[in-house]
C-alpha positions, 0 to 999 in steps of 0.5 A, a space after each residue: 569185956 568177956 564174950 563167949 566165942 562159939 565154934 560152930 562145927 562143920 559136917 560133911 554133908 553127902 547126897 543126891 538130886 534126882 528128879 521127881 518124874 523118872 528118878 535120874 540124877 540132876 547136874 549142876 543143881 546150885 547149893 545154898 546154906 542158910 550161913 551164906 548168900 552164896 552157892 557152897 556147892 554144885 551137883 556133879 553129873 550124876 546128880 551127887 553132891 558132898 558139901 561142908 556146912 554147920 551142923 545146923 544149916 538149912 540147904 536150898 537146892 536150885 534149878 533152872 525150870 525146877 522147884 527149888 527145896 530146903 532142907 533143914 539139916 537137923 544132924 543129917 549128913 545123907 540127904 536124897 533130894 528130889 526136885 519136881 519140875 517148876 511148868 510156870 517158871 518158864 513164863 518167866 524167862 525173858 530172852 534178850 536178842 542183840 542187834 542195831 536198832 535205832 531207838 525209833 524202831 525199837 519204842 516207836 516216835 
């Protein structure tokens, strides 16, 4: 019943997210690693970012009305990440307005 246990080792991974059109750093971009389904991290407000993850992640950066991007880190701990805006992905917003309406108004007879 012998198994090998391997520690996977953690790097301090440091950067910045600015944008692809006039170059200033972006806030509150969304961190994801490949390791987890969650966010590890969020863009300060300069754009500057410091997170903890295997050496052998893959980081998505995510942004509202952005393109998201991955990054395969590959043994780097200093990342500059540029995002581009995403023009079509406000055709996919939906915004929701709350009010009284009967069921009748609101799908017809």
């Amino acid at each position: 019943m012998g198994g090998t246990v391997s520690a996977q080792t953690l790097i301090s991974v440091k950067g910045k997210v600015v944008d692809k059109s006039d170059g200033n750093g972006i806030p509150a971009v969304t961190i994801m690693a490949s390791t987890t389904t969650r966010a590890i991290g969020m863009t300060r407000d300069d754009g500057s970012f410091t997170v903890s993850v295997p050496d052998n992640a893959t980081l998505t950066f995510k942004y509202l009305n952005y393109k998201n991007v991955t990054v395969k880190l590959n043994g780097k701990n200093d990342l500059k990440v540029v995002m581009a805006e995403d023009r079509t992905s406000l055709e996919d917003i939906v915004v929701v307005g709350y009010a009284q309406k009967t069921k009748e108004t609101v799908m017809g007879r």
